[in-house]
matplotlib code that plots the C-alpha trace (Angstrom):
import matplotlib.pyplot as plt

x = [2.7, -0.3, -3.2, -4.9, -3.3, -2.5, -3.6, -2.1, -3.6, -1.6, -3.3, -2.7, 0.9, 4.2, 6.5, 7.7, 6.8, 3.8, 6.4, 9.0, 6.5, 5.1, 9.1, 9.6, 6.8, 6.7, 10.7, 9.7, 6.6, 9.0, 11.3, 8.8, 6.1, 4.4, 1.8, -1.0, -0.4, -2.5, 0.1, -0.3, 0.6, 3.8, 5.2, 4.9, 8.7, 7.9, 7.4, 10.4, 12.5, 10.1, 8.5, 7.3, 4.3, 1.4, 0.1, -2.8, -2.3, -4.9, -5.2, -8.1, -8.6, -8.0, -12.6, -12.3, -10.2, -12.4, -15.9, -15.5, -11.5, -12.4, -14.3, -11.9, -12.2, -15.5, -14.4, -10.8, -12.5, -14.7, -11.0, -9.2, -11.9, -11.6, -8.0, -7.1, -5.0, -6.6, -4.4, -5.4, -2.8, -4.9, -7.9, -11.3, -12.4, -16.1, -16.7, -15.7, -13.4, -10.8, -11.1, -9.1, -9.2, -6.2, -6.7, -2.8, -3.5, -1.2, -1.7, -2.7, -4.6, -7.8, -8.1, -7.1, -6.8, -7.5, -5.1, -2.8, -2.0, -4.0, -5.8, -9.3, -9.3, -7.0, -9.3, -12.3, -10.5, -8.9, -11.7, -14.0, -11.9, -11.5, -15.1, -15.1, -12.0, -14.1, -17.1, -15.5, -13.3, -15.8, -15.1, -11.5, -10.1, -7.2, -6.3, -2.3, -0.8, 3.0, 3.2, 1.3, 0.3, -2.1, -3.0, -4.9, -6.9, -8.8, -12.2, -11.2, -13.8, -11.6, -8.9, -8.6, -8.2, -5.1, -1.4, 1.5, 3.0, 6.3, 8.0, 11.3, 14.7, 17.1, 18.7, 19.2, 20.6, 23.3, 24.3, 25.1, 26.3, 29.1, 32.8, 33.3, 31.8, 31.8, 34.5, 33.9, 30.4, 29.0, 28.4, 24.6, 21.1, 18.8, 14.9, 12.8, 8.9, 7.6, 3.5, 2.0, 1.6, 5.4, 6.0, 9.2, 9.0, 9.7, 12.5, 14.3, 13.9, 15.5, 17.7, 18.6, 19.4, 22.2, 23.3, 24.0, 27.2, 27.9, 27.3, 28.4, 26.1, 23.6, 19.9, 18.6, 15.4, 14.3, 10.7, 7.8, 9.2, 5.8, 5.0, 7.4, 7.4, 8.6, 10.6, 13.0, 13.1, 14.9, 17.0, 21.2, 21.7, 19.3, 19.8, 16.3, 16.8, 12.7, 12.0, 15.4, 15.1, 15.5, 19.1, 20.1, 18.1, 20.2, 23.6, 22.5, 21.7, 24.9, 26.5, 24.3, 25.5, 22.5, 18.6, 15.3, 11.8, 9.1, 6.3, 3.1, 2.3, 3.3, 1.9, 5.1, 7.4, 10.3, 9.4, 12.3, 14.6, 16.1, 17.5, 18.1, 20.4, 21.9, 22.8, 25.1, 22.5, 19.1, 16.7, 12.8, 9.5, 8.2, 5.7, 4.4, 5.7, 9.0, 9.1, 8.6, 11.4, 13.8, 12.6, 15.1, 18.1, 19.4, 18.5, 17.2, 14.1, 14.9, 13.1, 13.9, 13.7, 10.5, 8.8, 6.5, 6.7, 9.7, 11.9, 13.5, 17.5, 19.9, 22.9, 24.4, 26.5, 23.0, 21.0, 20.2, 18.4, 16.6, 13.3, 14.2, 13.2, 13.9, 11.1, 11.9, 10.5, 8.0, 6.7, 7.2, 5.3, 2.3, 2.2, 2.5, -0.4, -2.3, -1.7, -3.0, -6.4, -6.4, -6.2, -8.7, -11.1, -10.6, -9.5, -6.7, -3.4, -0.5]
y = [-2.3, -4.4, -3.6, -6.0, -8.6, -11.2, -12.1, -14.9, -15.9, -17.5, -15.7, -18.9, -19.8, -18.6, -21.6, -24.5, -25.1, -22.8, -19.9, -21.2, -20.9, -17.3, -15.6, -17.2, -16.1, -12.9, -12.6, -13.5, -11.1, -8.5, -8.5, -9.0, -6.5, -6.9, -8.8, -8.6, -10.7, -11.7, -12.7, -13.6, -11.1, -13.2, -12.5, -8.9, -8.8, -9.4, -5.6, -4.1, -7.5, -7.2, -3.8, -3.9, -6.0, -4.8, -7.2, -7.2, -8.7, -10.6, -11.9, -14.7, -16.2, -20.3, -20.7, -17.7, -20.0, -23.6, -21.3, -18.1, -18.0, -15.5, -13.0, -10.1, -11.0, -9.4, -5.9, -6.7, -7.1, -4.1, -2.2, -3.7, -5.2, -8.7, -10.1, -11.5, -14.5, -15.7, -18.3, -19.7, -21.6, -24.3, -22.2, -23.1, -21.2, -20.2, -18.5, -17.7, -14.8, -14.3, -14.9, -17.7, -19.2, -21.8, -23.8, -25.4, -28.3, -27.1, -30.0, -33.7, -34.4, -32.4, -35.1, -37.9, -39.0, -42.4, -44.1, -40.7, -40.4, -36.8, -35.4, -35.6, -31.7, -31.8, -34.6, -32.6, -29.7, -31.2, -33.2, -29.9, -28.3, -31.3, -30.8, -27.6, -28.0, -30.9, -28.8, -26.2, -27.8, -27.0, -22.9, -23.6, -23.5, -25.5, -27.7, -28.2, -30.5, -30.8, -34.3, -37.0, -38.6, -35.8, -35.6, -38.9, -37.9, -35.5, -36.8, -38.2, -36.2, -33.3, -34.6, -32.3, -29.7, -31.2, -30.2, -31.2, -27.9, -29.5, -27.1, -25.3, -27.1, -24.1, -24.7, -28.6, -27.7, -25.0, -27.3, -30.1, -27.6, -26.7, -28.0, -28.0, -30.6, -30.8, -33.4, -33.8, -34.9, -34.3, -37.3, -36.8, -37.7, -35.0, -34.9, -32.1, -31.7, -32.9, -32.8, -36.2, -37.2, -37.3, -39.8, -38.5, -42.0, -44.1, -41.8, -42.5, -46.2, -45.8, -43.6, -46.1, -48.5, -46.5, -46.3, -49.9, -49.8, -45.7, -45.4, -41.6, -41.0, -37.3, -37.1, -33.5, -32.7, -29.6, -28.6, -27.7, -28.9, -29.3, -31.9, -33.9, -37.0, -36.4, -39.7, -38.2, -34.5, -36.3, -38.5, -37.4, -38.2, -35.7, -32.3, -30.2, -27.2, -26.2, -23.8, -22.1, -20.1, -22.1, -21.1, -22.9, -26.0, -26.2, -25.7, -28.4, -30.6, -29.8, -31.0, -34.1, -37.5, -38.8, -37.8, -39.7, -39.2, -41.7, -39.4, -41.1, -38.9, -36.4, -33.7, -33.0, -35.5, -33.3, -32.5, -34.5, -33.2, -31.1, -33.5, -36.3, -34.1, -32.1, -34.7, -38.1, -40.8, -40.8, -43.1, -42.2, -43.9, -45.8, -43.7, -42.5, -39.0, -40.1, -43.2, -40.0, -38.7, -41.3, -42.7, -43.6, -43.7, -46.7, -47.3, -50.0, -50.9, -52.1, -53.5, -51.8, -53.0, -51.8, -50.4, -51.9, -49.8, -50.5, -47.5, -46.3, -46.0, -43.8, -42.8, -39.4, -40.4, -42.0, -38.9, -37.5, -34.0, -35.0, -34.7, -31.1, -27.7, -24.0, -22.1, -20.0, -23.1, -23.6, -19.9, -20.0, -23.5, -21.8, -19.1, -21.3, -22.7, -19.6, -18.4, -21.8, -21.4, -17.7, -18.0, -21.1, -18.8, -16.7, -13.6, -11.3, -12.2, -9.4]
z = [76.0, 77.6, 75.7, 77.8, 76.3, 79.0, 82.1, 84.7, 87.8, 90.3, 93.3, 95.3, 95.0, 96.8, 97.3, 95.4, 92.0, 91.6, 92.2, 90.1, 87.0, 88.5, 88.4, 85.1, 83.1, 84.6, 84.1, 80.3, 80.2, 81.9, 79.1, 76.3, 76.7, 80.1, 81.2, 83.7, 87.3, 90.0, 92.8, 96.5, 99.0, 99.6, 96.3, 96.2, 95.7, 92.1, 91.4, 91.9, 90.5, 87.3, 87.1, 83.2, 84.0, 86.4, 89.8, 91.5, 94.6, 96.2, 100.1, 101.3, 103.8, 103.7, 104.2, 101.1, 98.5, 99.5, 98.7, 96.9, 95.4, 92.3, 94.2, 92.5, 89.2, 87.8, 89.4, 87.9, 84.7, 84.6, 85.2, 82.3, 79.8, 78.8, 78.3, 75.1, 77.1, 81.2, 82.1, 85.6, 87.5, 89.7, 90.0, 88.1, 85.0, 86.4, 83.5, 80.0, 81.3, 78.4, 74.6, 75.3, 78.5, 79.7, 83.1, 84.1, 86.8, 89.0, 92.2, 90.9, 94.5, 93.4, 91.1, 93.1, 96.6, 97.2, 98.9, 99.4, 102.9, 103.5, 106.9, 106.7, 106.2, 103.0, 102.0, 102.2, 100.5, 97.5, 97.0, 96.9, 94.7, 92.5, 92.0, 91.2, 88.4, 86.9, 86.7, 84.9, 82.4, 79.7, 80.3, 79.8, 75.9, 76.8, 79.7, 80.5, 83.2, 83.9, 83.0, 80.7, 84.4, 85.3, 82.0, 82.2, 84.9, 82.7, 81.2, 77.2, 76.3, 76.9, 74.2, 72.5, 74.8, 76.6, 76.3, 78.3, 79.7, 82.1, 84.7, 83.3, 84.0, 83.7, 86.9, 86.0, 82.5, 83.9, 86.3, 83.8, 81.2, 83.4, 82.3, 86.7, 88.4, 92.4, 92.7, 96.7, 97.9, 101.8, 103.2, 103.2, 101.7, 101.5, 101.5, 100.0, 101.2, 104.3, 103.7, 104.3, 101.4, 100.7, 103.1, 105.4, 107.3, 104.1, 103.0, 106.6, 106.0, 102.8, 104.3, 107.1, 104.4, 103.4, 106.5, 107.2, 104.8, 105.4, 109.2, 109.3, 106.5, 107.8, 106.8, 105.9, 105.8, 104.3, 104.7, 107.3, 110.6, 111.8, 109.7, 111.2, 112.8, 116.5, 116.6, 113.5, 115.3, 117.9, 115.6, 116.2, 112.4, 110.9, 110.5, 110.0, 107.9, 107.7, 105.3, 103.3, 100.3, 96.4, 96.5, 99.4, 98.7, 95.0, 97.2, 99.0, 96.3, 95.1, 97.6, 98.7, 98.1, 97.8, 97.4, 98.6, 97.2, 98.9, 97.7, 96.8, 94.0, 92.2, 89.8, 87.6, 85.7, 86.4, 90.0, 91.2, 88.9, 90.4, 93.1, 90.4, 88.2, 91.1, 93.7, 93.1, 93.0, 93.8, 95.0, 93.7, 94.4, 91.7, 90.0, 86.9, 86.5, 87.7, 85.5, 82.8, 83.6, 83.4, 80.3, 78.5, 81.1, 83.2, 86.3, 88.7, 90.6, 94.1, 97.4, 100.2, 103.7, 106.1, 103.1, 100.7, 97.5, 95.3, 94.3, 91.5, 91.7, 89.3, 88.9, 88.2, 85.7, 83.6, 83.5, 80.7, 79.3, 76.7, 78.6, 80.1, 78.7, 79.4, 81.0, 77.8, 75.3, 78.1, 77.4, 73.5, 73.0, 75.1, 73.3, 70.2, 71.6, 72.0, 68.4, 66.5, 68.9, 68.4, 64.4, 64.5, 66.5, 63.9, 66.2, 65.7, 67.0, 67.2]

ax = plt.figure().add_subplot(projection="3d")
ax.plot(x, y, z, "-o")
ax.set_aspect("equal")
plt.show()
């Protein structure tokens, strides 16, 4: 039963990690008790595939989200109270709305965009909303980031406050669990994301690297084709997929000889994971969160010609788990979380 227990907010997110965390937690609230969600209109599947929790579902406009993104939530609150749990995924905390109150920093550009290729637009925007987060840290009780990267972007004074809160890896840890490993490889290197910021040129030049000693080697590219650069839509040897659903992208992975990440940044240790566990070898830029994730693993740095950042090379065979969690111990440590504050606020917690 609810009893106005929990609330989640992630009114903005329908692809790529954001949605990932939205079907776990509301797979886990499904089968624990129900919770309350505020989903975008794209993920309105959710009711039927989870039907124990309630949604609200909320549609705004792009000007809506940059000046006025919690418009719904003082009538929502009249409806249902105060909830004992608000956990906002990316969106400010304007106001004390829960008796405990948990921002997640779901995007690391509101905090920082210098020197990440962005338009001017996406400039302007993130470095609005960045703003806005900043401003607001102090309504939040506790203020989560999915790797200890973002984490350092938050003010010290906030210390206390912080908690690491990493993506689920269930997919990464079935995979590796299995006794059957693909034993035959596509000859192809795969590239997930194609926003600016996640540099699809430098992934071709590593790309074309490979290529000098594996000639028939295929690039896929999986991701807004618009974002594109015209000279590799034209390209023989690369294969755009656009936008495919997760399933597909993991059979790829599964397949994929090798994958290429030339983001500049990245909000999540394990946001690569999923191509690092799943495809052969992989060849990562050299930054923080990804330097987080293979802690304690062999791998190499290399240069790489026609592009000046070093990357980070590894094996399939030197992964290891020990970093990766279930979206289950994800869930639990939150809640863990939301107990010790509860009891120190000295509130009730059932």
């Amino acid at each position: 039963m609810l009893k106005n227990k929990f609330l989640f907010n992630f009114s903005v997110s329908y692809v790529g990690g954001g949605v990932n965390r939205l079907v776990a937690y509301a797979k886990w609230f499904n089968d624990n008790g129900g919770a309350y969600f505020i989903i975008h209109p794209f993920c309105q599947y959710l009711l039927k595939q989870f039907p124990n929790n309630q949604y609200i579902i909320v549609k705004q406009s792009k000007l809506r989200r940059l000046f006025n993104d919690c418009f719904y939530l003082k009538d929502f609150q009249k409806e249902i109270g105060t909830p004992e749990f608000y956990y906002s995924y990316g969106i400010p905390i304007y106001y004390k709305f829960g008796k405990i109150n948990w921002f997640h920093l779901s995007n690391i550009l509101p905090m920082c965009t210098r020197n990440i290729p962005l338009s001017l637009f996406d400039k302007l925007k993130f470095t609005c909303l960045g703003s806005r987060i900043k401003k607001n840290f102090e309504n939040a009780d506790v203020i989560s980031a999915e790797s200890n990267f973002s984490l350092s972007f938050i003010d010290d004074k906030y210390s206390s406050k912080k908690v690491l809160s990493m993506n689920g890896s269930d997919q990464e840890l079935l995979f590796l669990n299995l006794k059957e490993q693909p034993k035959e490889r596509d000859n192809i290197a795969t590239v997930i994301g194609t926003y600016r910021y996640k540099a699809v040129e430098d992934s071709f030049h590593v790309y074309e690297s490979l290529r000098k000693n594996n000639p028939e080697l295929k690039l896929i590219i999986i991701g807004d084709e618009k974002s594109i650069p015209a000279s590799l839509k034209t390209n023989k040897n690369i294969i755009i997929k656009g936008f495919v659903p997760r399933e597909e992208v993991l059979n790829s992975l599964l397949k994929t000889k090798y994958y290429i990440s030339t983001t500049h940044i990245e909000n999540s240790s394990n946001g690569v994971s999923e191509g690092v566990f799943l495809a052969d070898e992989s060849y990562i830029s050299d930054i923080g969160p990804h330097r987080e994730l293979l802690k304690g693993m062999s791998f190499e740095t290399l240069s790489v010609e026609n592009l000046p950042r070093t990357m980070l090379h590894i094996k399939k065979d030197n992964i290891s788990t020990r970093h990766l969690k279930t979206w289950d111990e994800v869930i639990e440590e939150m809640l863990l979380w939301r107990k010790n504050l509860d009891n120190s606020l000295g509130n009730s917690c059932v």
